[in-house]
N, C-alpha and C positions, 0 to 999 in steps of 0.2 A: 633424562629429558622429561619435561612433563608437559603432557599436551592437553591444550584446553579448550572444553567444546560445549557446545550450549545443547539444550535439550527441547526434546518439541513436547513436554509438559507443561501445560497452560495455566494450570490452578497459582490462581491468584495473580497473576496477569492481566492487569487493565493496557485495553488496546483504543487505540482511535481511527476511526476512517474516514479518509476525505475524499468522496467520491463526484467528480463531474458529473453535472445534468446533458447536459451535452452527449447526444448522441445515448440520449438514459435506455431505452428499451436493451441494452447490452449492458452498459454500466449498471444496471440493476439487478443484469445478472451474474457480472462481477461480484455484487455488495453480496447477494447471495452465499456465492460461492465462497467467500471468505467466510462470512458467520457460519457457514455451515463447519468452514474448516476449523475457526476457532473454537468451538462447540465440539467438536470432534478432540480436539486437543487440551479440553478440561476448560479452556475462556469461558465462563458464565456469561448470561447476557448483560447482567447487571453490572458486567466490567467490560460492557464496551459501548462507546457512544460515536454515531453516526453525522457527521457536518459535510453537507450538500455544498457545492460551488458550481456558477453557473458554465465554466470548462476547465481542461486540464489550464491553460495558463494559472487560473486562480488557486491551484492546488498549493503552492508551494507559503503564499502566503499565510494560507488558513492552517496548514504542516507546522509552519514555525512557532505559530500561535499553540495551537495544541502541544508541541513538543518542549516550545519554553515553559510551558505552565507548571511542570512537573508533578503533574497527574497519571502521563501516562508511561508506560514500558517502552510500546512502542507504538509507531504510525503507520497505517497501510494510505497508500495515494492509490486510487484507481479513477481509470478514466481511459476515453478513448480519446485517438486523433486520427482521420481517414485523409489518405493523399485527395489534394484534390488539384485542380489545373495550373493552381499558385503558388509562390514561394512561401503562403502563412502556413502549410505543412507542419515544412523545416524549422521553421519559428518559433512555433508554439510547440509540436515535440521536444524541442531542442531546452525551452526554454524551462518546459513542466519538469524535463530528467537534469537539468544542471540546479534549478530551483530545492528541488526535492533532495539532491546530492550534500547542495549546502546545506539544507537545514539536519540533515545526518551528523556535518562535523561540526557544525555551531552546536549543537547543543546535545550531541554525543547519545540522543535517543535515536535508536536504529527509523530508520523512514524506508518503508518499503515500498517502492517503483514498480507499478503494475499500470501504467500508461501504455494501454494500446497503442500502437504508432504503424496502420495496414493501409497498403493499397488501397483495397476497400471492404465495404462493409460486410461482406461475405467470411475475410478473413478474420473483421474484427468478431465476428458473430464462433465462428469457427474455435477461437481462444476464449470463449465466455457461455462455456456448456456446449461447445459441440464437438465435432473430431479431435482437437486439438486438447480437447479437458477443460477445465477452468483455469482461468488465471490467478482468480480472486481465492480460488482455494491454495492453491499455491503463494500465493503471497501471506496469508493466514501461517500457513505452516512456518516459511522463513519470519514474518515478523514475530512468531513464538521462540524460534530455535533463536534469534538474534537478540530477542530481550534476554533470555537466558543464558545467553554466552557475554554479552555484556555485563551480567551481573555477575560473573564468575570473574573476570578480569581482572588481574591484582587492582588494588586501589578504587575498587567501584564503590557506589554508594548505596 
């Protein structure tokens, strides 16, 4: 049997992030969090470029854009979504994780789904440097191990 597994060595890995304005004082600590992670994991800064959307709904468009271009390894999505008294919740979570999904197997570049989706803002704060840890670092780490496991994969490019 051989088992095949990607590694969280970052060198020479260009990443891209698309991060919501939207509820920014946490999503900025998101973006943080992830450079920090990339950086940690050998990502140079010079191999990675930052595109702002003004919420999670817009993530997935500007995802597809960066991932068709084949510039990059892989995508990080971050952003928040906080329940509120309405059904646009469900809507826009539902729509930014299904959005973000597709453009994973349309264009076979890992997109990695770091979309807050909290009660409130306490918990989203809670997942973006506080008790909870980062998200954005955690997503950093997987979008490393997943470009690297995809480029191992018979037949990659």
């Amino acid at each position: 049997m051989r088992e095949i597994r990607g590694d969280r060595a970052g060198k020479g890995i260009r990443v891209a992030i698309v991060a919501a304005r939207y509820h920014a004082p946490v999503t900025k600590k998101l973006v943080e969090g992830a450079l920090a992670g990339l950086a940690k994991h050998g990502v140079v800064t010079e191999d990675v470029d930052l595109a702002w959307v003004p919420g999670a709904f817009e993530i997935p468009l500007v995802a597809r854009a960066l991932a068709a271009s084949g510039s990059y390894h892989a995508v990080i999505c971050l952003g928040v979504v906080i329940r509120g008294d309405t059904a646009h919740f469900d809507l826009v979570a539902g729509e930014a994780a299904r959005g973000i999904a597709q453009v994973s197997r349309e264009t076979g570049v890992p997109c990695i789904f770091e979309v807050l989706a909290t009660e409130d803002l306490s918990q989203a704060e809670a997942r973006a440097g506080g008790t909870h840890g980062n998200k954005g670092w955690e997503a950093a780490e997987a979008a490393v191990e997943m470009a690297s496991l995809v480029a191992a994969l018979p037949g990659a490019r």
